[in-house]
C-alpha positions, 0 to 999 in steps of 0.5 A, spaced: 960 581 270 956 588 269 952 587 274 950 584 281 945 583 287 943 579 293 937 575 294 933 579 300 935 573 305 942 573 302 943 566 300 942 567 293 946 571 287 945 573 281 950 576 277 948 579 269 954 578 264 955 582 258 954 576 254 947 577 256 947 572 261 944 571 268 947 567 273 944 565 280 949 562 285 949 560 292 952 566 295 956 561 301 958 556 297 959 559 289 956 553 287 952 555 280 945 554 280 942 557 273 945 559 268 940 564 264 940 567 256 937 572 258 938 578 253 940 578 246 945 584 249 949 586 255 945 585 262 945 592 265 942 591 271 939 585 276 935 586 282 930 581 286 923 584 289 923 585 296 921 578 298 925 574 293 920 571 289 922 575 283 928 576 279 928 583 274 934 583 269 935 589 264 939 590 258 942 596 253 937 592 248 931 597 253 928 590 254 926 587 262 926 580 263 922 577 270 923 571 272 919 568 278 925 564 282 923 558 285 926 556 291 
């Protein structure tokens, strides 16, 4: 993991990978809930909007990717 972050409510969290992947999780159980190929290299960091709806993950390649997060 390279990065990590809770959702605003703090049951969602999201980790980036090196291997460009995102994961979201439930943040009670660890439960796996998406697995997202996210970036061609190393996610850098990830972060949600202040009201949890959006999902933000950059990487060394100088690219974001968003994502709306359905819940």
């Amino acid at each position: 993991m390279t990065s990590v972050a809770y959702s605003p409510d703090g049951h969602i969290l999201v980790a980036g990978s090196a291997d460009g992947s995102v994961r979201l999780a439930d943040a009670e159980s660890g439960r796996v809930l998406a697995t997202i190929q996210a970036h061609f290299s190393g996610v850098v960091d990830v972060v949600f909007s202040p009201n949890g709806e959006i999902l933000i993950a950059s990487s060394g390649e100088a690219a974001i990717r968003v994502w709306k997060v359905d819940r």
